[in-house]
C-alpha positions as CSV (number, residue, x, y, z in Angstrom):
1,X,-2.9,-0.6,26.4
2,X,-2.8,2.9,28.0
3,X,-0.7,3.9,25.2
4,X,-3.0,3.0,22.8
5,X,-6.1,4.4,24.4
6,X,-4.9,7.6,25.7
7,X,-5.7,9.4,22.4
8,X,-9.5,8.2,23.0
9,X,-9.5,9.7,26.2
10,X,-8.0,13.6,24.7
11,X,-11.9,15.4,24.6
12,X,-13.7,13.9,27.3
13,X,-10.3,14.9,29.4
14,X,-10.4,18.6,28.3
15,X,-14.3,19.0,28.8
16,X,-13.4,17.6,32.8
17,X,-10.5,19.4,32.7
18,X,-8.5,16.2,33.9
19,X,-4.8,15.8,33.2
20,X,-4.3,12.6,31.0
21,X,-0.8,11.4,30.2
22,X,-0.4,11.9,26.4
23,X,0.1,8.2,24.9
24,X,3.7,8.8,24.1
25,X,3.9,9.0,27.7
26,X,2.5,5.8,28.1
27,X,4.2,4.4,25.2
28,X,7.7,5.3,26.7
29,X,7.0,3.4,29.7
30,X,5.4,-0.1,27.8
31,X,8.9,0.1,26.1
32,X,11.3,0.3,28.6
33,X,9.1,-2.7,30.8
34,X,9.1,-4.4,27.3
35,X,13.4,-4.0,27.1
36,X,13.4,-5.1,30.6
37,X,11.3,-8.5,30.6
38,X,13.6,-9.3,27.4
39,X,16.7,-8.2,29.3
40,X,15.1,-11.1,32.1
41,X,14.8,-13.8,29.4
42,X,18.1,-13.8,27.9
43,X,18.5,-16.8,25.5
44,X,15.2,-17.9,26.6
45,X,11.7,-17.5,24.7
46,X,10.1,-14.7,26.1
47,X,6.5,-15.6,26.9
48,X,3.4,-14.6,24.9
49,X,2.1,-11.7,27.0
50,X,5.6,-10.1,26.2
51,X,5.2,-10.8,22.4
52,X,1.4,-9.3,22.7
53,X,2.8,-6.4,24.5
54,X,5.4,-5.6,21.6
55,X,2.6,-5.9,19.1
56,X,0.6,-2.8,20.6
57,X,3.8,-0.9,20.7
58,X,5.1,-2.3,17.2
59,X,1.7,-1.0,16.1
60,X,2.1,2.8,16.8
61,X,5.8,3.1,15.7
62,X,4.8,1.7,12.6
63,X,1.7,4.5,12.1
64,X,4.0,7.3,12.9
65,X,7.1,5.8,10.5
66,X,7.9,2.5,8.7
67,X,11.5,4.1,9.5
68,X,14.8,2.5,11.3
69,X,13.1,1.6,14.8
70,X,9.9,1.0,13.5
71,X,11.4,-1.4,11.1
72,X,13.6,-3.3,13.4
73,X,11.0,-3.4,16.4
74,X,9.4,-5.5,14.0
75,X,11.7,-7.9,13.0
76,X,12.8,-8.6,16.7
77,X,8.3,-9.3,17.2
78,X,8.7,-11.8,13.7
79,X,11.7,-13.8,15.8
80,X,10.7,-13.9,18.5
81,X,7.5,-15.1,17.3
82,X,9.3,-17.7,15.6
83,X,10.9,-19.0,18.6
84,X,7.2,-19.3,19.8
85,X,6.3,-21.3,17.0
86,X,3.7,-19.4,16.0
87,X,3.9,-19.8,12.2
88,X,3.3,-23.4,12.8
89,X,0.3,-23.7,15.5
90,X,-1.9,-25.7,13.3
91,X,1.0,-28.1,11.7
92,X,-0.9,-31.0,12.5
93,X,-4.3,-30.0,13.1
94,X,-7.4,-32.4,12.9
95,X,-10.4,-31.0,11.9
96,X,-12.6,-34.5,13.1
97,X,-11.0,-34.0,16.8
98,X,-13.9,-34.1,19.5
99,X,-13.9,-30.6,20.6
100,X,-16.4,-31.3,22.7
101,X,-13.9,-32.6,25.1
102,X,-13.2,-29.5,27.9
103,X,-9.2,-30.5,27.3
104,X,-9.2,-30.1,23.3
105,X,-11.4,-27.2,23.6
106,X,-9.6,-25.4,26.0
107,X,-6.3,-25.7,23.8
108,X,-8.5,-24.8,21.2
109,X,-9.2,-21.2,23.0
110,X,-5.7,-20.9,23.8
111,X,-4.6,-21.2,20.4
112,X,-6.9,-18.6,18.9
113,X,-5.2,-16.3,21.1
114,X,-1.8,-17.5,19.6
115,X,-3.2,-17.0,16.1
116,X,-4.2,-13.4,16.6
117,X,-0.9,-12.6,17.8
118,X,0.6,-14.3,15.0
119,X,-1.6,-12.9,12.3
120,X,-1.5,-9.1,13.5
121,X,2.2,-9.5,12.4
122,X,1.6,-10.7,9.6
123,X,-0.4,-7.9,8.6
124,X,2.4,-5.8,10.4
125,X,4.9,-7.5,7.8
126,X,3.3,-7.0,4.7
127,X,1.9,-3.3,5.8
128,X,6.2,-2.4,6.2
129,X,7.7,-4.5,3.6
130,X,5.0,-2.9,1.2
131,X,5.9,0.7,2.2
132,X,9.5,-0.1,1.9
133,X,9.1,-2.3,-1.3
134,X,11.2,-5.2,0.8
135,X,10.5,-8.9,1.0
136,X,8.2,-9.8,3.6
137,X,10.0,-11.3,6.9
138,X,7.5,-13.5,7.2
139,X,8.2,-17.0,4.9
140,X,4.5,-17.7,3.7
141,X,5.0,-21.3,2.3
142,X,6.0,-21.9,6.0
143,X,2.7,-20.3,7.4
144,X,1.0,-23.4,8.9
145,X,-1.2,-21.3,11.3
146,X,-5.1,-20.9,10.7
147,X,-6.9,-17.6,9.9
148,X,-8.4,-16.0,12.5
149,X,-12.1,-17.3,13.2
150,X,-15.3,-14.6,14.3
151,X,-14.6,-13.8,18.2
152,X,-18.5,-14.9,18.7
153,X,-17.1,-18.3,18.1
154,X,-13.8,-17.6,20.6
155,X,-16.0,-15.3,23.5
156,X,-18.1,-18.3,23.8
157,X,-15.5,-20.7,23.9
158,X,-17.4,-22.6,20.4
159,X,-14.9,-24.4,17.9
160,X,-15.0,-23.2,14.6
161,X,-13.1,-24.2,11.5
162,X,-10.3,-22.4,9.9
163,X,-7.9,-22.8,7.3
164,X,-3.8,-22.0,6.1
165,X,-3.6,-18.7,3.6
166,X,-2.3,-21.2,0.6
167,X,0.5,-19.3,-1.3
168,X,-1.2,-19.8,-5.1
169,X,-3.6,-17.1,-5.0
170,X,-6.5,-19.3,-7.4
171,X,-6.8,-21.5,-4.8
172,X,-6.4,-18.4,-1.4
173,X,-10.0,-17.0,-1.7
174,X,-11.9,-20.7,-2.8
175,X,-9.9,-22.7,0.1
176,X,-10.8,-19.9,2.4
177,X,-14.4,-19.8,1.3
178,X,-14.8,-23.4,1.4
179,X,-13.9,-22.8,5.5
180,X,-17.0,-21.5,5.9
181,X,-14.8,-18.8,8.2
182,X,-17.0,-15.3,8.2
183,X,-14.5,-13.6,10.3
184,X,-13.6,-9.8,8.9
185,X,-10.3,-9.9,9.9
186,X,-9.9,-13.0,8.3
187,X,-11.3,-11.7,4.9
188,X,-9.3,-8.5,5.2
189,X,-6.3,-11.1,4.9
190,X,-7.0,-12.9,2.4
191,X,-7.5,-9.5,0.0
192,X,-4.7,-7.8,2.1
193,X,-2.4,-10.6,0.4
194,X,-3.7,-10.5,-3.0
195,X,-2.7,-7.0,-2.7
196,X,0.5,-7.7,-1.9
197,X,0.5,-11.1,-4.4
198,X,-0.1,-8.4,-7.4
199,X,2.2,-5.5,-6.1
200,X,5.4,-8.5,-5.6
201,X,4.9,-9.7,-9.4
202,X,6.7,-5.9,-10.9
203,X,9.0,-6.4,-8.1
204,X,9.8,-4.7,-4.9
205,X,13.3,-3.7,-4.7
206,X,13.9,-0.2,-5.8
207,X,17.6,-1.2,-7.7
208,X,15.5,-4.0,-9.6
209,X,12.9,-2.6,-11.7
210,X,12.4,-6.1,-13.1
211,X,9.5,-8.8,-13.0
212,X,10.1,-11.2,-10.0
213,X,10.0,-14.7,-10.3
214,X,8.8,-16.3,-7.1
215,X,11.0,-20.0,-7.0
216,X,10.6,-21.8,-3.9
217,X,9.0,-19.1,-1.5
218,X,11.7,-16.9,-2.8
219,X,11.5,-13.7,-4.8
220,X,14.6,-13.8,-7.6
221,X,15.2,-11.4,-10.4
222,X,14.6,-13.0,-13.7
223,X,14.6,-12.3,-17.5
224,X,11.0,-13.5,-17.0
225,X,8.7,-11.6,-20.0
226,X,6.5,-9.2,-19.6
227,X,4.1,-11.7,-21.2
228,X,4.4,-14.1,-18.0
229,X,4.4,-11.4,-16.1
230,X,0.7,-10.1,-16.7
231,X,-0.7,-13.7,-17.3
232,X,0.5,-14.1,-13.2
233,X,-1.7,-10.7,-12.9
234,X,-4.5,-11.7,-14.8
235,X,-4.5,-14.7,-12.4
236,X,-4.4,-12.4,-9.0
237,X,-7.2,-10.2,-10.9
238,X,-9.4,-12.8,-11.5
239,X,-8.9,-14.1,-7.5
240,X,-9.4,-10.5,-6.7
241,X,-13.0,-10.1,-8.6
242,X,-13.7,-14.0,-7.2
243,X,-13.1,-12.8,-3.6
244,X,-15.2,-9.7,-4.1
245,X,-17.9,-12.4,-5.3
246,X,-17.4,-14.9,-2.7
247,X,-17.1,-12.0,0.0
248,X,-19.9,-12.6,3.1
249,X,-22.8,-10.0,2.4
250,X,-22.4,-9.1,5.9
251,X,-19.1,-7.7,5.1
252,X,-19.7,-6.3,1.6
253,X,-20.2,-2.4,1.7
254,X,-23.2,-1.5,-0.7
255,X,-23.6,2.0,-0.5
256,X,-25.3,1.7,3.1
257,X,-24.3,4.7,5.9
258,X,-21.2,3.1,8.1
259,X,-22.2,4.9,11.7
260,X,-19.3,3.2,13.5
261,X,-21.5,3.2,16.8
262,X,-21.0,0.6,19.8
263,X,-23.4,-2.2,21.0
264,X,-25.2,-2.1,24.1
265,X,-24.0,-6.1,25.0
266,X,-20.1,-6.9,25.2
267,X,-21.1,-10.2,23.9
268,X,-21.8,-9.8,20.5
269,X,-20.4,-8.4,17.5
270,X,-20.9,-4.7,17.8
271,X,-21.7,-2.3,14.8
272,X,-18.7,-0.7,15.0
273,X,-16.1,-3.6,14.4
274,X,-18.4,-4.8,11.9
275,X,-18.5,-1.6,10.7
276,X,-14.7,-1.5,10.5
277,X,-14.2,-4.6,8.9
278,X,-16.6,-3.5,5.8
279,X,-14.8,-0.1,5.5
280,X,-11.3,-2.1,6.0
281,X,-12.0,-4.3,3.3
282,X,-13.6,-2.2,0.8
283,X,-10.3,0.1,0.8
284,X,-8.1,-3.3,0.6
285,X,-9.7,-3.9,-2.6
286,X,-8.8,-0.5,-3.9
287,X,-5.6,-0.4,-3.5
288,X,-5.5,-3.7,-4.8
289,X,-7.1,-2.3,-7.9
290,X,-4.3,0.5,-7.5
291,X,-1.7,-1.9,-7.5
292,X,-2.7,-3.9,-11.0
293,X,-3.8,-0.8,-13.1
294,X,-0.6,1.4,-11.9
295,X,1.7,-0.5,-14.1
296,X,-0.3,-0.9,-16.9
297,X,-0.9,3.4,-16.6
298,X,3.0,3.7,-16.8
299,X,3.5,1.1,-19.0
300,X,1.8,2.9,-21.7
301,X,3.8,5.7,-21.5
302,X,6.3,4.5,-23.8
303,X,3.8,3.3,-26.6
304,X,1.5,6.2,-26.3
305,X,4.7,8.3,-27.6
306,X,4.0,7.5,-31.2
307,X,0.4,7.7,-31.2
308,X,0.7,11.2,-29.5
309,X,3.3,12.0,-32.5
310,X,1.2,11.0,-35.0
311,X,-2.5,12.7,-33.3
312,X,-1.1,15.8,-31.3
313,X,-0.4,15.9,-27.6
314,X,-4.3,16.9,-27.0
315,X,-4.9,13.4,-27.7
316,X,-4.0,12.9,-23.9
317,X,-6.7,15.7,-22.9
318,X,-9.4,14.2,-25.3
319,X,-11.9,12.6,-23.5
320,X,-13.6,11.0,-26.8
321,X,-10.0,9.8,-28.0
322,X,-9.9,5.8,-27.9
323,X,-6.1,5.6,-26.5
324,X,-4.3,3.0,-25.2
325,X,-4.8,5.1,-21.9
326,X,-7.9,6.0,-21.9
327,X,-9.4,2.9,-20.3
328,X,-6.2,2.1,-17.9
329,X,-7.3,5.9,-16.3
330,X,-10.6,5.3,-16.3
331,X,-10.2,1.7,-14.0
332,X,-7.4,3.4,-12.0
333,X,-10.0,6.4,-11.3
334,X,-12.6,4.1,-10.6
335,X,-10.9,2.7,-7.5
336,X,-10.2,6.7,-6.4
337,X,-14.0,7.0,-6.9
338,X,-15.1,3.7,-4.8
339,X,-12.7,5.1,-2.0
340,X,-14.6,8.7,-1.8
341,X,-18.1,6.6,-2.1
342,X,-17.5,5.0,1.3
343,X,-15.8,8.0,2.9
344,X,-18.6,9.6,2.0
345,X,-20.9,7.1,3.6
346,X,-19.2,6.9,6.4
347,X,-19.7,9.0,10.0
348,X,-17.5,12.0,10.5
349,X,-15.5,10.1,13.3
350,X,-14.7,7.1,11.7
351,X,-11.1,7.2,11.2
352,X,-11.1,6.5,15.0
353,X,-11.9,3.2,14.4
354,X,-10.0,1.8,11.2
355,X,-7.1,0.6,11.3
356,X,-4.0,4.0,10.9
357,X,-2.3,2.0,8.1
358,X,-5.2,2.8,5.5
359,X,-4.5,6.8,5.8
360,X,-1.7,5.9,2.4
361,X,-4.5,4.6,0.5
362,X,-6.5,7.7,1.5
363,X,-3.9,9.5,0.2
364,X,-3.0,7.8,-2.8
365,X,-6.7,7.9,-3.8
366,X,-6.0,12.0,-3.8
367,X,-2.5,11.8,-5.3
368,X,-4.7,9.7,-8.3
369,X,-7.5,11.9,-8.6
370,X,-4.3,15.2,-8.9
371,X,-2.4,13.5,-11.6
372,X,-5.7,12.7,-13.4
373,X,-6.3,16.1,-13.0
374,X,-2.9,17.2,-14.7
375,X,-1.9,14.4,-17.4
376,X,-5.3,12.0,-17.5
377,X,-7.8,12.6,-20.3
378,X,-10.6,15.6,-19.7
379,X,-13.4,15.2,-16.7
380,X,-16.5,16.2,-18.0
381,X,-17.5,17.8,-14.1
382,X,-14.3,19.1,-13.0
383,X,-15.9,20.7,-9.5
384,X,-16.8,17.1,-8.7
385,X,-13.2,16.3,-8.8
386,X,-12.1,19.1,-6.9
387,X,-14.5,18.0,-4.2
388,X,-13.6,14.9,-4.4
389,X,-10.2,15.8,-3.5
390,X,-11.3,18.1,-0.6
391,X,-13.0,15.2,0.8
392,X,-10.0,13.0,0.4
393,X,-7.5,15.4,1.5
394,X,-9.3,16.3,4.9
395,X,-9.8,12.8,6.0
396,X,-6.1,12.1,5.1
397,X,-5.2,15.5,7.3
398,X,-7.9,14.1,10.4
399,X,-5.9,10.5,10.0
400,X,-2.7,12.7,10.5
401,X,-4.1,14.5,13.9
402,X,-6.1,11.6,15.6
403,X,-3.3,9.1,15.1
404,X,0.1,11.1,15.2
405,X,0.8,10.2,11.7
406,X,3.7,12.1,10.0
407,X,2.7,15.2,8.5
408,X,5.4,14.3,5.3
409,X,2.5,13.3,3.0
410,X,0.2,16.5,4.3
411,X,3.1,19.0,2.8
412,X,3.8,16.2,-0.5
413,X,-0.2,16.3,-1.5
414,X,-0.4,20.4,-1.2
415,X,2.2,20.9,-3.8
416,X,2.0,17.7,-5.4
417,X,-0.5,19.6,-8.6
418,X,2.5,22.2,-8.9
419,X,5.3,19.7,-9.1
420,X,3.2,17.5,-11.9
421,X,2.5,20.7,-14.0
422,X,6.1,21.3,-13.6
423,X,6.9,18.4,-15.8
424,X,4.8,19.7,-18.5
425,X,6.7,22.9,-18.8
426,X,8.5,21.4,-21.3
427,X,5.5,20.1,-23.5
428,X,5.6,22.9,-26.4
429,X,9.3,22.1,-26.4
430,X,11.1,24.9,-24.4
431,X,14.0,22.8,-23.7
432,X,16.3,23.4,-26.5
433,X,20.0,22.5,-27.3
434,X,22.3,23.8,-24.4
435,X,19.8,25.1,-22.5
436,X,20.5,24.9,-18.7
437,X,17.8,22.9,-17.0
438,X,16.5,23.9,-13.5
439,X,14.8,21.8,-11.3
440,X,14.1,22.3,-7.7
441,X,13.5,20.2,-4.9
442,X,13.0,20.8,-1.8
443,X,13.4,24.2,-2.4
444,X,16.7,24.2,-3.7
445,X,17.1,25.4,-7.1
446,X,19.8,23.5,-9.4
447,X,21.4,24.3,-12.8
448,X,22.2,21.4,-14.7
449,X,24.5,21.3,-17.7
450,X,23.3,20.4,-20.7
451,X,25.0,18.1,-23.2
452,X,24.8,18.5,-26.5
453,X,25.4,15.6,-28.2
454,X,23.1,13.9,-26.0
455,X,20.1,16.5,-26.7
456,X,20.8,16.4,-30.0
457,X,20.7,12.7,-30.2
458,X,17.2,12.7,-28.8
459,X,15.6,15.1,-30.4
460,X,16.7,14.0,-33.9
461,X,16.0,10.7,-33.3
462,X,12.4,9.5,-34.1
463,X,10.6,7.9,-31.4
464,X,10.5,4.4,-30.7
465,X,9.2,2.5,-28.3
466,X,12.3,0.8,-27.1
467,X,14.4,4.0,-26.9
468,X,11.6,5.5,-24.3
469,X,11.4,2.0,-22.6
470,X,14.9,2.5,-22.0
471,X,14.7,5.5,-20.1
472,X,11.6,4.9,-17.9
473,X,12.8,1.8,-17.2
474,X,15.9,3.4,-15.5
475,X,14.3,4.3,-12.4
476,X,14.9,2.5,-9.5
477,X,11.8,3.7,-7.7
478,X,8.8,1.7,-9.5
479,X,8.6,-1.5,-11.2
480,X,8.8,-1.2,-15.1
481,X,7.8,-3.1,-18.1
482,X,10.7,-4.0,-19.3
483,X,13.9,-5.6,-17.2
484,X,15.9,-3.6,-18.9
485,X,18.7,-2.1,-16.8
486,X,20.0,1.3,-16.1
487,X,23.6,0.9,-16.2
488,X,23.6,1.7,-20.1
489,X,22.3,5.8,-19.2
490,X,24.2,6.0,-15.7
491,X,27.1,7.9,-17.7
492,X,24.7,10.5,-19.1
493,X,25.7,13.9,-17.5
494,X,22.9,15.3,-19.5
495,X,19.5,17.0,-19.0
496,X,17.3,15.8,-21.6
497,X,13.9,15.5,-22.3
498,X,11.4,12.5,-23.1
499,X,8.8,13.4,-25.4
500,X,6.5,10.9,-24.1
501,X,2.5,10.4,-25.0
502,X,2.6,14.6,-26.1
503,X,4.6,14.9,-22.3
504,X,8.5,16.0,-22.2
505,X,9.7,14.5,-18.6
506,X,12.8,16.9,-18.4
507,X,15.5,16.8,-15.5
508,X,15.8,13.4,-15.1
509,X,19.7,13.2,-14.0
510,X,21.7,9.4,-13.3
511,X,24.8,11.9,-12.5
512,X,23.9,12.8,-8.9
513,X,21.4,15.5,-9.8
514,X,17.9,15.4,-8.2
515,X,14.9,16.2,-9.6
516,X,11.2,15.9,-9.6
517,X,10.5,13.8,-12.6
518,X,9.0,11.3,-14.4
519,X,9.9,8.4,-12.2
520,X,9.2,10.0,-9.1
521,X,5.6,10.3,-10.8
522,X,5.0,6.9,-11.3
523,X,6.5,6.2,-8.1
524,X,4.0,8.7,-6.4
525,X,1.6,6.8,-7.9
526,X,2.7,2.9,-7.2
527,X,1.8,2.1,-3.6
528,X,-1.6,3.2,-1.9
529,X,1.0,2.8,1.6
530,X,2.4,6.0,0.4
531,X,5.4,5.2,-2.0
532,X,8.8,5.5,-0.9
533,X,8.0,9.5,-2.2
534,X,6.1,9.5,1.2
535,X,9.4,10.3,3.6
536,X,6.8,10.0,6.1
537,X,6.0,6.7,5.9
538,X,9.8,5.6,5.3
């Protein structure tokens, strides 16, 4: 606990000029009593205040890095949860038991505790295996634990009902509904794994561009079309406007000043959590928003290519134009916008009391409103963008101080404009047959070869859908439209260009050659966490 409440303590300590441990201090110590009390159990279960005490410590490795440590500390808090049987606390519940009865009741309270444990890694799970575009540890059709109730209910030792998170995601927000269950954090759920529901369906393994079909609990590759694939997102969009719908009024942000400040009485809900639970849930829905419209932004790409042929590459930059993009970039902007609207209504210090794991979203939201800026149609007030992204980017940077986060994405975001205009250097066609192609990275400059044959084959050829297909469905990074595999490019030792919606991606290189390109765009641009673009996160 000290390690997670030193950082409050930082500005009150300077003013008194008192000495406060900083909390990696603290957090050093929490592990090694955490590796010791495990060392004690040996093939035993360790208790629950163990498990708890991992959890806080879980928490902070994961906000500074879903790296190596970060990732494994996790998967030893999912076992060993396991071994608790925590995933399976309300197996055999029964709604009509007399709770009125001090014994039933008391397990009652004692369980709640269990569920909060088990639920915060949950949310642990999905925040990592997101970030890392993994399968979840966690085996959701064997998730027979209730969702969280209010903690009115659990401080005065009241039952209330709950319910399971049901896998379909129709049936997630009206079984949850039907609960009658207010609790934020349980609502924050319930949209935290629609989120995930819509990010899984492109799949989330970055050598398997492919739709994923979901057999049994298990995510399988599959030659599963396209087709399928956005009738299963139409069905997570529709549960995602439904739960917006459905969503408590007490929890629904509607323009209202957030001012994050603390009740006088310990025994009620105080402004600030309930505060936090309406900013937290309000972002969710963003970067669900972010997670249906980002393919359907990329998937254009290869069938814009003709109509940019055939109406110039201003058609892009055309704000009147009536492309297949226009309205994709105007719903993906929208959520950028809704993200600024409650930053903006919200006080100056409130990053102090949301949860870390939002900051990506933050950042995608600015990462958005930059590539908008560089490849999306024409902004009628561009100085309301810019600020926009001022807004966006300091709260990102005051996420980064306050909670140790890894200044990766700081350094990505401030040269993230020159790096997109980069792959427009190329638009009025200035890479030519045998040209050498330079792209840098990480400040290293390298000449790639050119091949002739292959340029020549591109740029004579006309351009069709499925030969631009082909090649953004290469990268491994993002899901794609098409499960179309790489291996038939991989042989290219070529630097060639892709004269995409009035946009030539150059450098792209399956040889070994690394470049900042069109897949690393979309891939910037695929997971509010950050991407795996965001080193910091990874």
């Amino acid at each position: 606990m000290f390690s997670f409440s030193a950082r409050f303590c930082e500005g009150a300590a300077t003013e008194q000029h008192i000495d406060i441990p900083s909390p990696e201090y603290f957090h050093g110590i929490a592990t090694r009593l955490i590796n010791d009390a495990l060392e004690e159990c040996s093939d035993n279960a360790p208790p629950l205040c163990v498990l708890q005490a991992m959890v806080l410590t879980t928490f902070q490795q994961l906000a500074t890095g879903v790296r190596g440590r970060a990732w494994r500390s996790l998967g030893t808090c999912i076992r060993i949860a396991y071994e608790l049987e925590l995933h399976l606390i309300d197996r055999r519940i029964d709604q009509d038991l007399d709770f009125t009865i001090n014994k039933n009741l008391e397990k009652w309270i004692l369980e709640e505790e269990r569920r909060r444990a088990w639920w915060a890694l949950w949310e642990f799970d999905v925040f990592a295996s997101t970030i890392r575009r993994l399968p979840t540890a966690i085996d959701w059709l064997r998730n027979e634990t209730w969702l969280p109730i209010e903690d009115e209910f659990w401080f005065a030792n009241k039952f209330f009902p709950s319910c399971h998170l049901v896998v379909d995601p129709h049936q997630r927000w009206k079984l949850f509904e039907k609960s009658g269950n207010k609790s934020g954090r349980a609502w924050f759920i319930v949209i935290n794994s629609l989120m995930r529901s819509a990010q899984s369906i492109w799949g989330s393994s970055r050598k398997n561009p492919q739709p994923i079909s979901k057999s049994k609990g298990v995510s399988t590759p599959t030659s599963k079309s396209v087709e399928e694939a956005e009738n299963e997102m139409n069905t997570v969009s529709d549960a995602i406007y439904c739960f917006t719908m459905a969503l408590p009024l007490n929890l629904t942000h509607r323009g209202e000043f957030l001012s994050f400040r603390a009740s006088k009485y310990a025994v009620t809900i105080t402004s600030r959590q309930n505060d936090s639970d309406k900013y937290s849930i309000h972002i969710m829905k963003q970067l669900s928003r972010f997670m249906i419209y980002h393919h359907r932004v990329f998937r254009n790409v290869g069938r814009d290519a003709d109509h940019a042929s055939q109406n110039g590459n201003a058609w892009m930059r055309d704000s009147t134009a009536k492309g297949p993009n226009q309205e994709t970039w105007s719903r993906y902007l929208d959520a950028a916008d809704d993200i600024v609207a409650i930053i903006r209504n919200s006080s100056s210090d409130h990053i102090q009391y949301v949860n870390p794991y939002l900051a990506s979203t933050i950042w995608l939201a600015a990462a958005a409103q930059v590539a908008s800026h560089t490849f999306g149609p024409t902004v009628t007030n561009p100085k309301a963008v810019e600020s926009n992204l001022d807004l966006l980017r300091l709260t990102f940077n005051r996420f980064v101080s306050f909670w140790n986060l890894s200044d990766t994405l700081q350094e990505r975001l401030s040269t993230l404009e020159s790096r997109l205009k980069s792959l427009l250097s190329n638009e009025n066609g200035t890479s030519q047959v045998g040209q050498q192609a330079e792209t840098t990275r990480q400040g290293k400059t390298v000449n790639q070869p050119a091949n002739t044959e292959i340029n020549r084959e591109i740029s004579n050829e006309p351009q069709r859908n499925d030969r631009i297909e082909d090649f953004t469905s290469m990268s491994s990074y993002f899901p794609s439209e098409s499960a179309l595999s790489p291996s038939a490019v991989t042989s290219y030792d070529a630097s060639y260009t892709l004269p995409t919606a009035g946009m030539n991606f150059g450098g792209f290189q399956m040889a070994g050659y690394e470049s900042w390109d069109s897949c690393e765009l979309e891939e910037l641009l695929t997971y509010g966490y950050g991407g795996n673009i965001a080193a910091g996160l990874v």
